[in-house]
C-alpha positions as CSV (number, residue, x, y, z in Angstrom):
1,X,0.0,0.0,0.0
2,X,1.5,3.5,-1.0
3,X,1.8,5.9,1.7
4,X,0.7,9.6,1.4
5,X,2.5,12.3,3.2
6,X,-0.3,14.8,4.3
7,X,0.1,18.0,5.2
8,X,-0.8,20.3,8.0
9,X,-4.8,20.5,7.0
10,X,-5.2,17.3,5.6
11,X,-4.0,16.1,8.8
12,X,-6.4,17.9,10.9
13,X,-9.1,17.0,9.0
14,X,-8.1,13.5,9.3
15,X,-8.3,13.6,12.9
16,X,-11.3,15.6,12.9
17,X,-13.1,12.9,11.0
18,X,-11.8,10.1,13.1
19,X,-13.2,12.1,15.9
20,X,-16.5,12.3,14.4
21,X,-16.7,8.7,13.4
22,X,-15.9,8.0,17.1
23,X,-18.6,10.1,18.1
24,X,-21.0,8.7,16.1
25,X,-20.2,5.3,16.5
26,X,-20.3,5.8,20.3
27,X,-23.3,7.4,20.5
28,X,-24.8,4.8,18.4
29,X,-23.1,1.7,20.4
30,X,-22.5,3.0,23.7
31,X,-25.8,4.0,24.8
32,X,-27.5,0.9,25.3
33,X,-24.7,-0.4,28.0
34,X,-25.5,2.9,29.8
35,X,-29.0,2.5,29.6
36,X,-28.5,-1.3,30.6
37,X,-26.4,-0.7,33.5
38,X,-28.0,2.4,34.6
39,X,-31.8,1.5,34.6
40,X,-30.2,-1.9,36.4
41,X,-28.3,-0.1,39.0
42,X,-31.3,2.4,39.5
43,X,-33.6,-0.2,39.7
44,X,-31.7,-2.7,42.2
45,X,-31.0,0.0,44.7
46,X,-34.8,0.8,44.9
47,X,-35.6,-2.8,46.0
48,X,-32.8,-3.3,48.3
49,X,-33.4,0.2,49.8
50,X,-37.1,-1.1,50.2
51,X,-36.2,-4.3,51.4
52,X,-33.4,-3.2,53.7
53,X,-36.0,-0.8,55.5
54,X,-38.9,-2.8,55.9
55,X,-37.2,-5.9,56.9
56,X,-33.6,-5.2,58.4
57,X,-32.1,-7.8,57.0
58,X,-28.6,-7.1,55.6
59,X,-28.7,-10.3,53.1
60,X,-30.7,-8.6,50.9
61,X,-27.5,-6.7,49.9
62,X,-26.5,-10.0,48.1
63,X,-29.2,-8.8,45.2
64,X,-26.5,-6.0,43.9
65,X,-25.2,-9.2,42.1
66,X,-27.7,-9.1,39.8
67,X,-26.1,-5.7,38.3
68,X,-23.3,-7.2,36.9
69,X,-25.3,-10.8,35.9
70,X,-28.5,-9.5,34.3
71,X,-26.6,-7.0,32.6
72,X,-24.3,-9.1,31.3
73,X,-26.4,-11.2,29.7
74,X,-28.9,-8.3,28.9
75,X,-25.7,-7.1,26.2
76,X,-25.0,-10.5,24.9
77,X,-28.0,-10.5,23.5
78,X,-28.4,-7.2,22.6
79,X,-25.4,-7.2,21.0
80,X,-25.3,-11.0,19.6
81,X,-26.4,-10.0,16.1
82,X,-25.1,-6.3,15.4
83,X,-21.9,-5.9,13.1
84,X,-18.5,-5.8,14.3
85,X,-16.5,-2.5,13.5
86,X,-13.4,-1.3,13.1
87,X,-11.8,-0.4,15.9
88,X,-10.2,2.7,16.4
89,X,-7.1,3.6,19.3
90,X,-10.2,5.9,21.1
91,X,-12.3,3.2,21.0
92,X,-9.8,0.9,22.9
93,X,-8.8,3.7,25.1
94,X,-12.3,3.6,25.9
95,X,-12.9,0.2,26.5
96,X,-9.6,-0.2,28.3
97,X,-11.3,2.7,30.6
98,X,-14.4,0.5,31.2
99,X,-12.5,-2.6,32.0
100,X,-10.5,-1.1,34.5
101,X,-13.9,0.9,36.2
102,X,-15.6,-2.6,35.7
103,X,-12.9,-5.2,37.5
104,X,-12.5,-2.1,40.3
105,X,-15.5,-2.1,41.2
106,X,-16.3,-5.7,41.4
107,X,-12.7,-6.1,43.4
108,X,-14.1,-3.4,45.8
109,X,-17.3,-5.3,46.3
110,X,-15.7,-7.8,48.2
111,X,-13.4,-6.3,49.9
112,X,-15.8,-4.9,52.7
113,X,-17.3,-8.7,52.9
114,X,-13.9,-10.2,54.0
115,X,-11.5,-7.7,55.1
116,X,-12.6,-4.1,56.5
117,X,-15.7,-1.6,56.4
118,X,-15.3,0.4,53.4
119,X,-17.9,2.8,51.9
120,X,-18.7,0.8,48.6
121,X,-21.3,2.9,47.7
122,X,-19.2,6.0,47.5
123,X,-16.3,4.0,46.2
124,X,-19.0,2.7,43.3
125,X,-20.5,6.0,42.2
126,X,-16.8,7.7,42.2
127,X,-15.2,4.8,40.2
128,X,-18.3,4.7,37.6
129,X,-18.5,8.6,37.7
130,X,-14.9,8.8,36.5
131,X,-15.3,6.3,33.8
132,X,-17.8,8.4,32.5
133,X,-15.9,11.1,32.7
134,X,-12.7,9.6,31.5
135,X,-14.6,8.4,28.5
136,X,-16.3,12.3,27.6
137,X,-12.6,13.1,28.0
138,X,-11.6,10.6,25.0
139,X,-14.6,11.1,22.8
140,X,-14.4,14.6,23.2
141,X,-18.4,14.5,24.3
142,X,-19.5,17.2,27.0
143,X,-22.3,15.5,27.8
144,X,-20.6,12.5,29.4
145,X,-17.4,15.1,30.9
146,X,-20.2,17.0,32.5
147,X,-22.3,14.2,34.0
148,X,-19.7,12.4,35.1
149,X,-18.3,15.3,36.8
150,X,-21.2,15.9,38.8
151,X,-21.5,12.4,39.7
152,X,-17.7,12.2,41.3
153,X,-19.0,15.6,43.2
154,X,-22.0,13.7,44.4
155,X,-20.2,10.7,45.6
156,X,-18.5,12.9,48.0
157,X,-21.1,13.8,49.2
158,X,-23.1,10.2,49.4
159,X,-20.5,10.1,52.3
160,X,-22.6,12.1,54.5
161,X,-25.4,10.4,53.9
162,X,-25.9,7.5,56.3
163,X,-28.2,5.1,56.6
164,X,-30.7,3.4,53.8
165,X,-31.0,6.8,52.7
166,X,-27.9,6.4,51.1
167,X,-29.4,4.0,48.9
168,X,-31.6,6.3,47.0
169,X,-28.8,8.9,46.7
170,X,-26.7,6.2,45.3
171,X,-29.1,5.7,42.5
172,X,-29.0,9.4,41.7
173,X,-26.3,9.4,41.2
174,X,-26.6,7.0,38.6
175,X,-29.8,8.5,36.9
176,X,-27.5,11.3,36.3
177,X,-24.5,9.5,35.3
178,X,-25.6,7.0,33.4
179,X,-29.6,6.9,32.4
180,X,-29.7,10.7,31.2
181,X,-26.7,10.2,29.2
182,X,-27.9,7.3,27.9
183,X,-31.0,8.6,26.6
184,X,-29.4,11.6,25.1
185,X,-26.8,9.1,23.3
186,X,-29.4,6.9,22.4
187,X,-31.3,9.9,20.7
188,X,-29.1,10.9,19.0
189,X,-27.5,7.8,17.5
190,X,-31.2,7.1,15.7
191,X,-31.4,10.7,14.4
192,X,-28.0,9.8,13.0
């Protein structure tokens, strides 16, 4: 294959395009594991904040397994027939950022079980906060820079929160991480 030096503005515009193909190809791909994960998250803190109030009982923690389970196999299948891409450096950068946020978090899950008391909640929301930051960082996408911004801020203060209350906060937190990004991805991957 010949090689073509480019100069300074075909360059840019290279990038710029690769930038824009990211974009779209995010916003297009990448919604559905934040809806996924988010309505999940959302939706299992509800019923063990319900469960943990009106009964007491602490095993009912054991249902935040479902997250990464259900999920899981939620995205197989959503994913089991849709076509394979290139992939780009951004899009491993991105992925890489995920794997890392994803293998944290379910390390830091345990830890409290076996070793010492540890807020996971806060430790959850920050770690998934600054994935979704990390990744508006990479894509270049305000949206997720922002959100994910105010959802590091917010873990902070899910730190002063005590009790099941922190709970709900905890899913907050995730509505405005993840589920309004989502959507807003979502939308506009179909316009596109």
């Amino acid at each position: 294959m010949e090689e073509k030096n480019l100069n300074e503005k075909e360059s840019l515009e290279l990038i710029s395009r690769m930038i824009r193909n990211t974009q779209r190809k995010f916003e297009k791909e990448h919604a559905v594991p934040y809806l996924v994960f988010g309505y999940l998250t959302v939706l299992v803190a509800i019923v063990v904040w319900y469960l943990l109030s009106t009964t007491r009982n602490q095993q009912w923690n054991l249902l935040w397994l479902l997250i990464p389970i259900v999920g899981s196999v939620i995205l197989y299948f959503a994913n089991r027939n849709s076509q394979r891409e290139v992939q780009t450096f951004v899009d491993r950068a991105v992925s890489y950022v995920w794997i890392v946020c994803g293998v944290t978090v379910f390390v830091a899950s345990f830890v409290p079980t076996f070793y010492v008391a540890m807020p996971i909640l806060f430790l959850v929301a920050l770690i998934i906060s600054m994935g979704t930051t990390l990744t508006g960082g990479i894509t270049r996408m305000r949206l997720l820079t922002v959100s994910g911004s105010i959802g590091m801020a917010a873990a902070f203060f899910l730190l002063s929160v005590k009790g099941p209350e922190s709970i709900l906060f905890f899913a907050a937190i995730f509505l405005v991480t993840m589920v309004i990004p989502g959507h807003i991805l979502y939308a506009k991957g179909r316009k596109k």
